[in-house]
MARBAMI-899366 format. One record per residue (C-alpha): residue in one letter; x, y, z. Coordinates in steps of 0.1 Angstrom, whole numbers, plus 5000, padded with zeros to 4 digits. Layout:
! MARBAMI-899366
AXYZ
...
***
This chain:
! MARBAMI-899366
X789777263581
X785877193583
X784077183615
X782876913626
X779876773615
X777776473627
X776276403592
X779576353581
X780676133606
X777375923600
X777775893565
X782075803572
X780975513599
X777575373577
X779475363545
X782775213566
X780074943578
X778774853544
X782374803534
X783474593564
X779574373559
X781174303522
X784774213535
X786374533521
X788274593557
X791074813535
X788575043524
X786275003561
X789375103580
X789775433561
X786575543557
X786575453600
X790075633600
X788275943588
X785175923612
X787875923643
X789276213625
X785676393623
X785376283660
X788876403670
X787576773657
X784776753680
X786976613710
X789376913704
X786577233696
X785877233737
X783377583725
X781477273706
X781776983726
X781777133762
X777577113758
X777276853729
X776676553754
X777476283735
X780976363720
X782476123742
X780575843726
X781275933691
X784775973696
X784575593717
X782375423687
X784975543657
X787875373677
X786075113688
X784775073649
X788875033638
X789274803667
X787074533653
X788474583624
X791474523633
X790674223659
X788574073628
X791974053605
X793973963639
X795874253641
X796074263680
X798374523685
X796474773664
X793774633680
X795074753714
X795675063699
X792575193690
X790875063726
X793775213745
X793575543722
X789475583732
X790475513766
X793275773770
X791476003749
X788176013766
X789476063799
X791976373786
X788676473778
X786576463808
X789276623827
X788676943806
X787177193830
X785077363803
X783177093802
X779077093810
X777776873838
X775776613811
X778776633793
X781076513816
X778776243834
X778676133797
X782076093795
X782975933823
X780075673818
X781875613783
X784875573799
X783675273820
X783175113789
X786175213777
X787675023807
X785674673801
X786874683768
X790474723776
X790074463803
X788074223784
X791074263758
X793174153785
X791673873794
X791073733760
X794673753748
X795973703783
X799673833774
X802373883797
X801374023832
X797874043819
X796374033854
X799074283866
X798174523839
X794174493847
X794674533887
X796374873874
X794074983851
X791174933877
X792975103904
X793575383881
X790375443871
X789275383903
X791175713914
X789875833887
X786775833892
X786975943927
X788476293917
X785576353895
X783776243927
X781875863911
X779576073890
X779875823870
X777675613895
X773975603900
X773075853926
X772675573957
X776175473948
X778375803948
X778675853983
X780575553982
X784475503977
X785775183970
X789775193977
X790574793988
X790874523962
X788174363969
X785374633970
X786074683934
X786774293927
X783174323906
X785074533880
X787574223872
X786073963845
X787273653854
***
């Protein structure tokens, strides 16, 4: 197997883009199927990615790339899939001990967007226990969070630790 490489995963997600701009989603989705696999190598080489910053992100944009696609032919439960699979996959990662300090404050940023996605998800197709499954999601990463003690946060805010419902109500799109 190759290393990874980020001019291969450039050239896999532009010419995916072109493809999806001309309605060609067969051929978008595996060109992005083989970006998340470049972006998988980099998310599993820890000697690599423990001090490449922005791993996270790349790994985040190639699902988030077969998401859309996905969600633009209506395929919601592969659409669900790739969101939940950046979620699950960035926080595995920022759990990794060998991780630099830019590298996991990266992460866990990414992984607030992971979150907004997933919720925004939830509100749009507003399936069964919808609101259940967001209250969980935001407690959970709430928690979280805490253990990697609200890095994630601007400096002024990480002394602080919301735990009650409504000092995290902010997070809930309504």
């Amino acid at each position: 197997m190759q290393p990874f490489s980020l001019q291969h995963w450039q050239s896999l997600t532009e010419e995916a883009q072109t493809d999806f701009s001309h309605g060609q989603y067969n051929k978008a989705q595996l060109l992005y199927k083989l970006a998340l696999q470049e972006a998988q190598k980099l998310i599993d080489d820890l000697s690599l990615s423990a001090v490449y910053e922005h791993s996270a992100h790349l790994y985040m944009r190639a699902c988030y790339n077969l998401a859309r696609s996905y969600q633009y032919q209506g395929n919601r439960k592969k659409t669900f899939y790739y969101l939940n699979l950046a979620h699950v996959q960035i926080q595995k990662f920022a759990d990794c001990e060998q991780l630099s300090n830019p590298t996991r404050t990266y992460s866990l940023k990414v992984l607030d967007g992971t979150l907004v996605s997933l919720l925004e998800y939830f509100q749009l197709h507003k399936e069964e226990n919808w609101k259940k499954q967001s209250d969980a999601l935001i407690a959970e990463h709430v928690d979280f969070m805490q253990k990697h003690n609200n890095i994630n946060l601007p400096k002024d805010l990480q002394h602080q630790n919301p735990t009650q419902p409504d000092e995290i109500q902010h997070l809930v799109i309504h």
